[in-house]
C-alpha positions as CSV (number, residue, x, y, z in Angstrom):
1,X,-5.7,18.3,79.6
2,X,-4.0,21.5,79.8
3,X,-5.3,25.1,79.2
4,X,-4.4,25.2,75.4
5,X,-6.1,22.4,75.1
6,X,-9.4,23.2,77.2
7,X,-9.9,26.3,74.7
8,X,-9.6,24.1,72.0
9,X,-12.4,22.0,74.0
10,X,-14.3,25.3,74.3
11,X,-13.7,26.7,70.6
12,X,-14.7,22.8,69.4
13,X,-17.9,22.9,71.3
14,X,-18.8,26.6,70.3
15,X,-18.2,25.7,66.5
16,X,-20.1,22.5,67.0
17,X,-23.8,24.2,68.7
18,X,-26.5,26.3,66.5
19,X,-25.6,29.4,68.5
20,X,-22.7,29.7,70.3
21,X,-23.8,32.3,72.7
22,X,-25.8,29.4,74.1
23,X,-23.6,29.0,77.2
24,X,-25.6,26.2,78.3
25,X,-25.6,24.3,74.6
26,X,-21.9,25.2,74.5
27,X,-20.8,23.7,78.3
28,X,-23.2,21.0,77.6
29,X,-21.4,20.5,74.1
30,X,-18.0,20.3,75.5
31,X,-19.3,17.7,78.1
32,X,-20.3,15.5,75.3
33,X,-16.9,16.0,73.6
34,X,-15.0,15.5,76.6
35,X,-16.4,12.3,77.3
36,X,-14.9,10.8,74.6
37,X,-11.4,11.7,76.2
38,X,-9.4,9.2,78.3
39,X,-10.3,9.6,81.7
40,X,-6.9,11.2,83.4
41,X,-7.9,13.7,80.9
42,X,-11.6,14.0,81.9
43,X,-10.4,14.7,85.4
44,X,-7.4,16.9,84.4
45,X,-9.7,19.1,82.8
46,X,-11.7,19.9,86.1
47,X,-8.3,21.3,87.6
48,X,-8.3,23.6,84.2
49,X,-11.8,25.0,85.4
50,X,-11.2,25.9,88.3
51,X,-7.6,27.6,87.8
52,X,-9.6,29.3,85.5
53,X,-12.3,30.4,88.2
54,X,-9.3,31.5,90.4
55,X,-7.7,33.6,87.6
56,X,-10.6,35.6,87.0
57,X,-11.4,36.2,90.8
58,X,-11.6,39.9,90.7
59,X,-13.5,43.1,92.1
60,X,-13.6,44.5,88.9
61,X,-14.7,41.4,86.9
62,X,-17.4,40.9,89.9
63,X,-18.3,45.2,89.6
64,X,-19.3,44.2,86.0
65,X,-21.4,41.5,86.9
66,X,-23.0,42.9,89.1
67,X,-23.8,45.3,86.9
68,X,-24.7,43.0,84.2
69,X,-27.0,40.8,86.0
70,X,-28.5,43.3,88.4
71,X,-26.8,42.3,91.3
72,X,-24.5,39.1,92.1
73,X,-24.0,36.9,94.9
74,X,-21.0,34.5,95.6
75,X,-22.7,31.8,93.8
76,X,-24.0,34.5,91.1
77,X,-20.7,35.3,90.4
78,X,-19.7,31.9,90.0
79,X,-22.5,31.3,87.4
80,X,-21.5,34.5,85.6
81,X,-17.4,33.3,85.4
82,X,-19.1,30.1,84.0
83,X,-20.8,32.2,81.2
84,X,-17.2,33.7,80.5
85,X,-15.4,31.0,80.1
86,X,-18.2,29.3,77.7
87,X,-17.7,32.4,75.6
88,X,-13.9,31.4,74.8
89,X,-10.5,32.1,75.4
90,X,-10.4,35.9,73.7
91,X,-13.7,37.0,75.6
92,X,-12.2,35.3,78.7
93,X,-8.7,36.9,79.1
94,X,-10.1,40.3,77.3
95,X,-12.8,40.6,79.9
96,X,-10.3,39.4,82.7
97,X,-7.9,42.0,81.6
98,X,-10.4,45.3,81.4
99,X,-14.2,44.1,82.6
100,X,-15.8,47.2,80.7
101,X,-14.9,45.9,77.7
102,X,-17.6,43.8,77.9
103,X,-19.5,46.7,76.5
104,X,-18.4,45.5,73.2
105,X,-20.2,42.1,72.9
106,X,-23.4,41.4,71.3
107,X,-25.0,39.5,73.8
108,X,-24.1,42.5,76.3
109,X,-25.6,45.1,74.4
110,X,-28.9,42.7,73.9
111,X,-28.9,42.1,77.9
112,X,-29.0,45.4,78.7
113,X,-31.9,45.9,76.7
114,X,-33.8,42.7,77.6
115,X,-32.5,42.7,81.0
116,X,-31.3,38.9,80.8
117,X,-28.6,37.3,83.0
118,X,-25.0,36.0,82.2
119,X,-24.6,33.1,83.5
120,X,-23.7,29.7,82.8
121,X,-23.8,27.0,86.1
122,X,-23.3,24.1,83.7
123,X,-20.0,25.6,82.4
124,X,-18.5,24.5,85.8
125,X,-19.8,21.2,85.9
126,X,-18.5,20.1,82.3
127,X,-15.8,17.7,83.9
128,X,-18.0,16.1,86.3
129,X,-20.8,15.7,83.1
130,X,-18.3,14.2,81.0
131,X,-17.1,12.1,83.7
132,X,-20.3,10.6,85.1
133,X,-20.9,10.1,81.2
134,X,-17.5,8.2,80.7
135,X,-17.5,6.0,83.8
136,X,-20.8,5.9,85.3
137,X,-18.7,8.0,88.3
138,X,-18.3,11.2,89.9
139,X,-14.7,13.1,89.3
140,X,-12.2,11.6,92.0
141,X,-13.1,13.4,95.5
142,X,-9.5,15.7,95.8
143,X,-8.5,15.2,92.3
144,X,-8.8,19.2,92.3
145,X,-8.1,22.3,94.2
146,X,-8.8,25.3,93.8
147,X,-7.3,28.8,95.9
148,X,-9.0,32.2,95.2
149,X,-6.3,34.6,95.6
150,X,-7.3,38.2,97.8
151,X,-9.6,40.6,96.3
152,X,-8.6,43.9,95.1
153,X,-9.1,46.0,98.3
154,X,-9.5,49.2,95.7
155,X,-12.5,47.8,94.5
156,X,-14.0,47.4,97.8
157,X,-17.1,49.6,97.8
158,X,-21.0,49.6,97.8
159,X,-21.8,48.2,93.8
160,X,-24.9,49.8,93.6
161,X,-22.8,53.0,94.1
162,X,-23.5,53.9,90.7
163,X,-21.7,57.2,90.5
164,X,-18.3,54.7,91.6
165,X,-19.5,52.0,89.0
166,X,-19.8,54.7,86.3
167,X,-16.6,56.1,87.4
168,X,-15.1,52.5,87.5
169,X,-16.6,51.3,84.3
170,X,-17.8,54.1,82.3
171,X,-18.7,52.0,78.9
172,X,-21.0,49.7,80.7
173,X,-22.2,51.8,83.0
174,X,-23.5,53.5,79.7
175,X,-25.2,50.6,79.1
176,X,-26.6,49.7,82.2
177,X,-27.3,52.5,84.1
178,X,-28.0,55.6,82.1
């Protein structure tokens, strides 16, 4: 499993669920699917994960969840990664790229006016789901790594500082805190 094919995974699973800004339906989709892959896959797929969790370690990707979700804690930010990636590749790298543009999805317009959370724990757990499902067995203990690089010391300032956040993220900001 490689990242071209993960999104595949993703974009298979998200085609495949009644509403595919079910994160949860979506993850739990893509465990089904994977199952049905040969194991090396299965476990491959777990590295794919969590590159993608390091790749989209970032201050400014945190800022917006924060701001999304009303606050975020290590594990919070996590979950909300998790949402991310269940959304698919192009709201993935987009989002990676320039957080605020998250302004621009549905679901992120809707959340700011129903106050509900991204997040998505079972994203993150879709390997060991489709392994356990496969073999009975959890994913190989070491058969992953994963190395968060430094955070952005530019972004390091109080979040609910909201005249930095609106400064820092004007379009949600607009959204979230006016």
């Amino acid at each position: 499993m490689d990242i071209r094919q993960f999104w595949t995974l993703i974009d298979d699973a998200r085609s495949q669920v009644p509403a595919p800004a079910d994160s949860d339906a979506v993850a739990g989709r893509a465990s089904t699917l994977l199952a049905a892959c040969p194991r090396e896959e299965i476990v491959a797929t777990q590295q794919v994960i969590w590159d993608l969790m390091a790749d989209s370690y970032r201050n400014p990707l945190w800022a917006a969840a924060y701001m999304i979700n009303g606050g975020c804690s290590d594990d919070g930010f996590d979950y909300f990664r998790g949402w991310l990636i269940a959304q698919g590749r192009d709201v993935f790298e987009q989002a990676v790229a320039d957080p605020d543009a998250l302004a621009d999805l549905p679901s992120i317009r809707a959340a700011a006016v129903d106050g509900a959370e991204m997040e998505c724990e079972d994203t993150l757990s879709i390997a060991w789901n489709a392994h356990l499902a496969a073999t009975g067995e959890q994913v190989p203990t070491g058969s992953y790594t994963v190395e968060y690089p430094e955070l952005d010391s530019d972004w390091n300032f109080d979040f609910d500082d909201r005249t930095e956040m609106k400064s820092r993220l004007p379009r949600l900001a607009a959204l979230y805190l006016d």
